[in-house]
The first five atom37 places (N, CA, C, CB, O) and aatype in JSON, in Angstrom:
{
  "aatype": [20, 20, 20, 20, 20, 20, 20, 20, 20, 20, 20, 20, 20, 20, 20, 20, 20, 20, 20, 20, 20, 20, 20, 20, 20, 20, 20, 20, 20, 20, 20, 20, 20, 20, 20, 20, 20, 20, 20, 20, 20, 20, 20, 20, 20, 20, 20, 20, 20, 20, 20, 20, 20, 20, 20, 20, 20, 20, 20, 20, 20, 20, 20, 20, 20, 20, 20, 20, 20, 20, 20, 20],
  "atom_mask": [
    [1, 1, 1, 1, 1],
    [1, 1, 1, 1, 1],
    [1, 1, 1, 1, 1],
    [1, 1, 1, 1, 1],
    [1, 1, 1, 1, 1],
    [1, 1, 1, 1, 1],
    [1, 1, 1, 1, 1],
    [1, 1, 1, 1, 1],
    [1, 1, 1, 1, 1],
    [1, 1, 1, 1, 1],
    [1, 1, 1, 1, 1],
    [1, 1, 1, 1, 1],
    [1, 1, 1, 1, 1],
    [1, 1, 1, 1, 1],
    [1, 1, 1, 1, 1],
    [1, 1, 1, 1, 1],
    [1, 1, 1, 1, 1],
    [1, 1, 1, 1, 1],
    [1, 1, 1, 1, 1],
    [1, 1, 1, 1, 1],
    [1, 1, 1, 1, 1],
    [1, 1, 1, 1, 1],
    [1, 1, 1, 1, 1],
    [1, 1, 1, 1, 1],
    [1, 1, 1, 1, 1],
    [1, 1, 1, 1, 1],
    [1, 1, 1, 1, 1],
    [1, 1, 1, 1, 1],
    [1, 1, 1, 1, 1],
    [1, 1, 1, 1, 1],
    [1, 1, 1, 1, 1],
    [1, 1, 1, 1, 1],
    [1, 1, 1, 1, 1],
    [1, 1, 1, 1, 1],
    [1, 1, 1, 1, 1],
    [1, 1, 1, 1, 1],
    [1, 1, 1, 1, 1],
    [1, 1, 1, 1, 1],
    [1, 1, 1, 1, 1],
    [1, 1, 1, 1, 1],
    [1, 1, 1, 1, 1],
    [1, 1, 1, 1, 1],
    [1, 1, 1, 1, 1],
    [1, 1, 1, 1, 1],
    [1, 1, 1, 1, 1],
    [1, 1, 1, 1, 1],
    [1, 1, 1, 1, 1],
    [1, 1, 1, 1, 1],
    [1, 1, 1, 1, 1],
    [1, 1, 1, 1, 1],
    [1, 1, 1, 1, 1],
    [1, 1, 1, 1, 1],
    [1, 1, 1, 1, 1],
    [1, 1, 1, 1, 1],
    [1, 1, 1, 1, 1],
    [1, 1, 1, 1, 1],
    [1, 1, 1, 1, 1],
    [1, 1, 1, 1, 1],
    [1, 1, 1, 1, 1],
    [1, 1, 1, 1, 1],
    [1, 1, 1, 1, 1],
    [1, 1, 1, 1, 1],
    [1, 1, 1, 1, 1],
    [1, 1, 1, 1, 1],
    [1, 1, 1, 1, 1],
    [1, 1, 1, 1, 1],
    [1, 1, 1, 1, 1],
    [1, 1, 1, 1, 1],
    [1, 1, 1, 1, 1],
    [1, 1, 1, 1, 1],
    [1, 1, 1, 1, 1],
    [1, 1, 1, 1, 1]
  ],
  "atom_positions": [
    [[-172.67, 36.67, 42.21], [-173.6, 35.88, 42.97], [-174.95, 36.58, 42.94], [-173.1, 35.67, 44.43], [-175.08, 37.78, 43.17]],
    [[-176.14, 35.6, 42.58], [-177.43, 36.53, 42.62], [-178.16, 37.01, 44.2], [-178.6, 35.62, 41.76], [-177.39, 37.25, 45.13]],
    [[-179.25, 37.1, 44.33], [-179.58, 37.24, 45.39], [-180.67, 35.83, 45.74], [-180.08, 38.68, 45.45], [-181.4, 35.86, 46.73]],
    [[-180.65, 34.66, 44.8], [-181.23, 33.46, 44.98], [-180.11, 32.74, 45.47], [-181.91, 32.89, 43.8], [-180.21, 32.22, 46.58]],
    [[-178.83, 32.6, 44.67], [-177.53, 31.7, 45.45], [-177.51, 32.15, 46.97], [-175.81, 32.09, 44.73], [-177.53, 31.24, 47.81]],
    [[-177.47, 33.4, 47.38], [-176.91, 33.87, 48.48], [-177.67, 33.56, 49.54], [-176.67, 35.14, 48.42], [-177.18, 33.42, 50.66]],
    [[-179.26, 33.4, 49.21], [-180.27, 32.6, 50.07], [-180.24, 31.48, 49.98], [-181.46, 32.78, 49.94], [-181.08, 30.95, 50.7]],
    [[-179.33, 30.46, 49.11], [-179.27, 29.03, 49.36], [-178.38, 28.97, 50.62], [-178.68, 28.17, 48.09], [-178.81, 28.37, 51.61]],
    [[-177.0, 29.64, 50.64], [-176.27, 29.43, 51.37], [-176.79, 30.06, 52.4], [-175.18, 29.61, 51.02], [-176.66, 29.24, 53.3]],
    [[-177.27, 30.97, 52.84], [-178.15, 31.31, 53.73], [-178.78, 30.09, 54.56], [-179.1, 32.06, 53.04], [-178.74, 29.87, 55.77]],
    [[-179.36, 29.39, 53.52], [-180.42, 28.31, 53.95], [-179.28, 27.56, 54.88], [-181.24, 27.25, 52.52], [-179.25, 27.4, 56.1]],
    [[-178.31, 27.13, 53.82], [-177.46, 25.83, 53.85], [-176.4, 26.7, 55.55], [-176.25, 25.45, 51.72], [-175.88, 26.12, 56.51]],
    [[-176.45, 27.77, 55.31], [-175.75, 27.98, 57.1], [-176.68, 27.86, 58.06], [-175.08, 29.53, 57.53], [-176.34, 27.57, 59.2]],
    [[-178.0, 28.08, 57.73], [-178.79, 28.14, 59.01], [-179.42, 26.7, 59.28], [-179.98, 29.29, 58.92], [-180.42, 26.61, 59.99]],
    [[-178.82, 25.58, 58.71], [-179.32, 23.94, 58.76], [-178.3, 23.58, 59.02], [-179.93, 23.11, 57.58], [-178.34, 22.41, 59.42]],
    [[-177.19, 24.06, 58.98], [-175.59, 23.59, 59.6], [-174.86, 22.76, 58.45], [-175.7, 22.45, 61.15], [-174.13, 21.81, 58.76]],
    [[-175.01, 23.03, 57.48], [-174.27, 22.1, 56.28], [-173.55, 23.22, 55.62], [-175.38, 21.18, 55.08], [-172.74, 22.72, 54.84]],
    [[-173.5, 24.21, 55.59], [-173.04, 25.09, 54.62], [-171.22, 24.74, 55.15], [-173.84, 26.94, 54.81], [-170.76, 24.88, 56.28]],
    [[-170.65, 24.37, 54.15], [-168.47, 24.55, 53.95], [-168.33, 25.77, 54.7], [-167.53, 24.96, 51.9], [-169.17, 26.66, 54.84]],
    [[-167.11, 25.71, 55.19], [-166.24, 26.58, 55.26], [-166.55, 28.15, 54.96], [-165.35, 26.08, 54.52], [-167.06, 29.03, 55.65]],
    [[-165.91, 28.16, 53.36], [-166.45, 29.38, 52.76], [-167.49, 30.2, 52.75], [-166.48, 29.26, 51.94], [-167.57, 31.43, 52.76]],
    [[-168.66, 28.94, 52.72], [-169.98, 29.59, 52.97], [-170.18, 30.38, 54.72], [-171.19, 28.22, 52.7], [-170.98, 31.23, 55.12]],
    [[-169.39, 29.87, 55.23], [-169.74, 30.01, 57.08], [-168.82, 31.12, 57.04], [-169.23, 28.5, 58.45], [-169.43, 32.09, 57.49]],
    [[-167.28, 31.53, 56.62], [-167.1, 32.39, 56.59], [-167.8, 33.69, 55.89], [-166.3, 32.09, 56.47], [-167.83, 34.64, 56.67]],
    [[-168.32, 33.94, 54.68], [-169.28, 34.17, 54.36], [-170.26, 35.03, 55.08], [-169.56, 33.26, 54.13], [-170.37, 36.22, 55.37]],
    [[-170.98, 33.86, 55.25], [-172.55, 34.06, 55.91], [-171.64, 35.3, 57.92], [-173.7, 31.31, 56.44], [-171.86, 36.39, 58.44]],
    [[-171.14, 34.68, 58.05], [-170.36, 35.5, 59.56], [-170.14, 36.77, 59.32], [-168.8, 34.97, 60.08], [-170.55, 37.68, 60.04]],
    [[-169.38, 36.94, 58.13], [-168.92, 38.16, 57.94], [-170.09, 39.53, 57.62], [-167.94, 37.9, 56.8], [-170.02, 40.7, 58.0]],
    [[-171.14, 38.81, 56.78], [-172.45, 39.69, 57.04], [-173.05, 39.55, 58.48], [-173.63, 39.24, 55.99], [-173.38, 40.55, 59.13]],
    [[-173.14, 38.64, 58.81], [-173.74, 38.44, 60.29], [-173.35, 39.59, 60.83], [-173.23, 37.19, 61.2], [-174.26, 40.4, 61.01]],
    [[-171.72, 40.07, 61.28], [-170.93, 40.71, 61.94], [-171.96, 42.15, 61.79], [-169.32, 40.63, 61.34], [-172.65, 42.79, 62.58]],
    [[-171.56, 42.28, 59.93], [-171.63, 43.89, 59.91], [-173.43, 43.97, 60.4], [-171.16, 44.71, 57.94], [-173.85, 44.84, 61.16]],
    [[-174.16, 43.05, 59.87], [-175.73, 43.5, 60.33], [-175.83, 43.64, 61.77], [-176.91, 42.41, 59.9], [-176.36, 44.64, 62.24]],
    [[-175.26, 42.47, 62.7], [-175.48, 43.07, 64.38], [-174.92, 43.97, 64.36], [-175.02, 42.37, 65.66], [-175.85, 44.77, 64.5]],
    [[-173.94, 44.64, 64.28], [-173.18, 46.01, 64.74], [-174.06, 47.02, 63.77], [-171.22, 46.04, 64.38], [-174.38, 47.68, 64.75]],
    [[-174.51, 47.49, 63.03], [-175.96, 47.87, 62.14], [-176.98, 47.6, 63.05], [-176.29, 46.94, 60.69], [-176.92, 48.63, 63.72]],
    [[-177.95, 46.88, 63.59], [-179.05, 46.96, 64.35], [-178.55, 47.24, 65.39], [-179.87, 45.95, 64.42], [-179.4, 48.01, 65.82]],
    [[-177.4, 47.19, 66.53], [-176.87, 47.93, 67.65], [-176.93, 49.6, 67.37], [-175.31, 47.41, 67.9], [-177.59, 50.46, 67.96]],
    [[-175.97, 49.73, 66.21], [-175.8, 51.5, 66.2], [-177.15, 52.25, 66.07], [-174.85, 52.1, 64.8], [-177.43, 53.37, 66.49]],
    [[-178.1, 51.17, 65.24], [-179.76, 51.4, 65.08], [-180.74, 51.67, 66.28], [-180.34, 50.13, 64.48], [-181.97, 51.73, 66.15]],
    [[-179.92, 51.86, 67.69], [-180.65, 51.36, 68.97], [-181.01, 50.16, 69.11], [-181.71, 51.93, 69.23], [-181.39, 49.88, 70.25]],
    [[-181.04, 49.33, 68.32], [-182.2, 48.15, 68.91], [-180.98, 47.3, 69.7], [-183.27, 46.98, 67.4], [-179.83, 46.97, 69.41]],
    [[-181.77, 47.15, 70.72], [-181.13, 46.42, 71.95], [-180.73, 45.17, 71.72], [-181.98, 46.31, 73.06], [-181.38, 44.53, 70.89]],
    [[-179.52, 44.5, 72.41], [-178.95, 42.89, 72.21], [-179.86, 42.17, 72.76], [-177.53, 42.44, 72.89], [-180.55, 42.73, 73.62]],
    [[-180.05, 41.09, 72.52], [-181.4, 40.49, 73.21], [-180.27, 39.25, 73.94], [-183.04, 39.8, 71.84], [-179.26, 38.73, 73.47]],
    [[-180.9, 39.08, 75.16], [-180.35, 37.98, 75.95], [-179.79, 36.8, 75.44], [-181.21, 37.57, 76.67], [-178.63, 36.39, 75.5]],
    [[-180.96, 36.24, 74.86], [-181.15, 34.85, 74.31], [-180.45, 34.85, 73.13], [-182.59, 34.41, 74.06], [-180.92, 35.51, 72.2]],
    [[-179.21, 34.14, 72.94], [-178.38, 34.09, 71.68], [-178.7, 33.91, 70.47], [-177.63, 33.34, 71.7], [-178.13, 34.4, 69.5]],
    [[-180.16, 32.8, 70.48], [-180.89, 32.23, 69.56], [-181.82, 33.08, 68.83], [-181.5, 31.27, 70.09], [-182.08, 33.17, 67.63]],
    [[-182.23, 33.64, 69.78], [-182.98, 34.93, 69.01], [-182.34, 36.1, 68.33], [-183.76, 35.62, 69.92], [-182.48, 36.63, 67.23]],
    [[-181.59, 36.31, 69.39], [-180.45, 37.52, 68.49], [-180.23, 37.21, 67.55], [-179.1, 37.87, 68.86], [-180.43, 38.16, 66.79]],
    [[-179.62, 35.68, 66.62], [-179.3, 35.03, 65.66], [-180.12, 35.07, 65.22], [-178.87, 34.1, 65.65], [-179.84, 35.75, 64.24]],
    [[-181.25, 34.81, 65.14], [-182.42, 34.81, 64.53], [-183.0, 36.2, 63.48], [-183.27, 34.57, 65.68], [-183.21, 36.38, 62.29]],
    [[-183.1, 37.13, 65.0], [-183.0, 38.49, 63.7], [-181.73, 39.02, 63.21], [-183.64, 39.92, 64.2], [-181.81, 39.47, 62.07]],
    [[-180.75, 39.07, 63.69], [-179.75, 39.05, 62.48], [-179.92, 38.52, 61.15], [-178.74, 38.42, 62.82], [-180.15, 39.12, 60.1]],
    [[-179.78, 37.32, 61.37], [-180.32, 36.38, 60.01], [-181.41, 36.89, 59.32], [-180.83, 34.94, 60.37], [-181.44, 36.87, 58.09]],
    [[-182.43, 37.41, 60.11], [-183.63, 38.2, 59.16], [-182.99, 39.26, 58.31], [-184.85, 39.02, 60.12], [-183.11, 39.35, 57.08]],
    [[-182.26, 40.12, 59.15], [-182.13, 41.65, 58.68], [-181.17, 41.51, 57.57], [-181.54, 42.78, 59.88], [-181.12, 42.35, 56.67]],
    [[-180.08, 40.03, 57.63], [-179.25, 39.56, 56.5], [-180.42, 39.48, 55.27], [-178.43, 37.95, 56.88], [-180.2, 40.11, 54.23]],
    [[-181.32, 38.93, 55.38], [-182.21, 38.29, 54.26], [-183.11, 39.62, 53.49], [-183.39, 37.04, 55.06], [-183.52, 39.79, 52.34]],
    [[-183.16, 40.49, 54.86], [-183.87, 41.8, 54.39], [-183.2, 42.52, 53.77], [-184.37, 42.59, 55.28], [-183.85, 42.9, 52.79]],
    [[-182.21, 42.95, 53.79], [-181.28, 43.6, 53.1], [-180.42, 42.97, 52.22], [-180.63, 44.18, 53.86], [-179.28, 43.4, 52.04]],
    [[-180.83, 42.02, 51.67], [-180.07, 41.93, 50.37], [-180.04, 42.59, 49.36], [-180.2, 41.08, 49.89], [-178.98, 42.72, 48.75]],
    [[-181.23, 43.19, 48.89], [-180.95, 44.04, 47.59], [-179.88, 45.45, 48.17], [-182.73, 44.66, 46.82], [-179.49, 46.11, 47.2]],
    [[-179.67, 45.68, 48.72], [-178.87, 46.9, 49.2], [-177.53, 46.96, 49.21], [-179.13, 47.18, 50.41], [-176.98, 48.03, 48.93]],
    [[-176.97, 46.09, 49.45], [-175.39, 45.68, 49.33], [-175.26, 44.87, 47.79], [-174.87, 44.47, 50.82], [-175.82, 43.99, 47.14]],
    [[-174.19, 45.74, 47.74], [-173.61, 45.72, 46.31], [-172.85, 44.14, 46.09], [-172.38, 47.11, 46.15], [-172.31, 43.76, 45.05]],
    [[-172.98, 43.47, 47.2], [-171.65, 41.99, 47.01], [-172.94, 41.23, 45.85], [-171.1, 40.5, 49.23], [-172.43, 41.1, 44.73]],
    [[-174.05, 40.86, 45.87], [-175.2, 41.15, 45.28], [-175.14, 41.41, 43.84], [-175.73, 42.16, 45.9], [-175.1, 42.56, 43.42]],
    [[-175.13, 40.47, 43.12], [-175.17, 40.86, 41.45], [-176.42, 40.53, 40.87], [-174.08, 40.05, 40.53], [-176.97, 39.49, 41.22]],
    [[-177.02, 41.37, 39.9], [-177.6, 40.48, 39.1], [-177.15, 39.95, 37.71], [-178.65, 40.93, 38.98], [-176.79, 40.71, 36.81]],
    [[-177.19, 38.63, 37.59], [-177.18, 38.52, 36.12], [-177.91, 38.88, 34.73], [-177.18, 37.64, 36.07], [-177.43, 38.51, 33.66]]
  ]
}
């Protein structure tokens, strides 16, 4: 998978259409990046939406870094 597919489905979870696979997926990074910005200090933020929000950033920021990440 490149790092352009992985931002479609990206896209396609954060508009609510992304399958199954993709939602499992997209969660399972979710997981490891909040528990990553927690051990980082940065504080849980109240508002669920926002928390989601930078998660989802720090997913998008760190893609070149994780190896699931191919290039062709």
């Amino acid at each position: 998978m490149t790092k352009e597919e992985f931002k479609k489905i990206l896209q396609r979870y954060e508009t609510g259409v992304a399958d199954d696979k993709e939602r499992e997926l997209i969660e399972s990074w979710y997981d490891a990046r909040y528990n990553d910005l927690i051990l980082k200090g940065e504080k849980s933020i109240e508002n669920p939406a926002e928390t989601k929000a930078r998660v989802l950033s720090a997913i998008e920021d760190s893609l070149d870094s994780f190896s699931i990440i191919s290039r062709r």
